[in-house]
C-alpha positions as CSV (number, residue, x, y, z in Angstrom):
1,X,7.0,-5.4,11.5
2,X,7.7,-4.1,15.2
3,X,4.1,-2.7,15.1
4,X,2.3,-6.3,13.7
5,X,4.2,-8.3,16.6
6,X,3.0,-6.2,19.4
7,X,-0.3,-6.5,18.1
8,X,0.5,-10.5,17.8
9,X,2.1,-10.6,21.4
10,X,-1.4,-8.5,23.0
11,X,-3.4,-11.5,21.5
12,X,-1.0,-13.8,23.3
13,X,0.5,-15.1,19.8
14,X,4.0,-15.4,18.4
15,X,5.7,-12.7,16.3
16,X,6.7,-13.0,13.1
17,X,10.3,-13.0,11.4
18,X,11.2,-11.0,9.0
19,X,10.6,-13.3,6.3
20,X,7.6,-14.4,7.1
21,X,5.8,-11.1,8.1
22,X,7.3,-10.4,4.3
23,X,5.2,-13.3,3.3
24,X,2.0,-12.6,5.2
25,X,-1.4,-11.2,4.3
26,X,-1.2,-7.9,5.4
27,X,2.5,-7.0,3.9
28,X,1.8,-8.3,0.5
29,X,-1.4,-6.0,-0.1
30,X,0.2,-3.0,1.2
31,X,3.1,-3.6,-1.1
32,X,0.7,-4.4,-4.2
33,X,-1.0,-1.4,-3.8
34,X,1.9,0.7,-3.5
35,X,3.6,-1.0,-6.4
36,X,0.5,-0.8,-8.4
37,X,-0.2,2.9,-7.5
38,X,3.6,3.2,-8.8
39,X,3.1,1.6,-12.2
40,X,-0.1,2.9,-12.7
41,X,0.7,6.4,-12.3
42,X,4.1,6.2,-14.4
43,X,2.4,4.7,-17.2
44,X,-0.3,7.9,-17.6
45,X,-3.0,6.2,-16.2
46,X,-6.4,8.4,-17.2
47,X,-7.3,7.6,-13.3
48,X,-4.1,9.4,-11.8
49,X,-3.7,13.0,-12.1
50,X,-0.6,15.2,-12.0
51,X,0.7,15.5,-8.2
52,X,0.5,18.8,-8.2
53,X,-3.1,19.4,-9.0
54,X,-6.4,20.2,-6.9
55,X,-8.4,17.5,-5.1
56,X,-11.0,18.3,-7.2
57,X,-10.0,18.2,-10.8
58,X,-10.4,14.7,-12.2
59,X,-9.1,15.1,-15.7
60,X,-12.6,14.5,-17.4
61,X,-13.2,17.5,-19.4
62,X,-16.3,18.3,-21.1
């Protein structure tokens, strides 16, 4: 939030509050994808592999 209202205040707008930077654009897709990436990984998703693997395995076998 610090971070987003110096950006504001350089463009000569007014910060945020908490709750509305919680509210805003830019909070809401960050938390989506981490919630998302979250969920989808916990539930076995075929697109996530194990943490500990190598960049380039994919799970696709064959």
């Amino acid at each position: 939030m610090a971070a987003y209202n110096e950006k504001q205040l350089r463009q000569l707008q007014a910060p945020l509050t908490w709750g509305q930077y919680v509210l805003a654009a830019d909070f809401l897709a960050i938390a989506s994808m981490a919630i998302l990436s979250i969920y989808l990984r916990q539930r076995g998703s075929p697109e996530s592999k194990p943490v500990g693997s190598a960049h380039t395995s994919t799970g696709v076998e064959g």
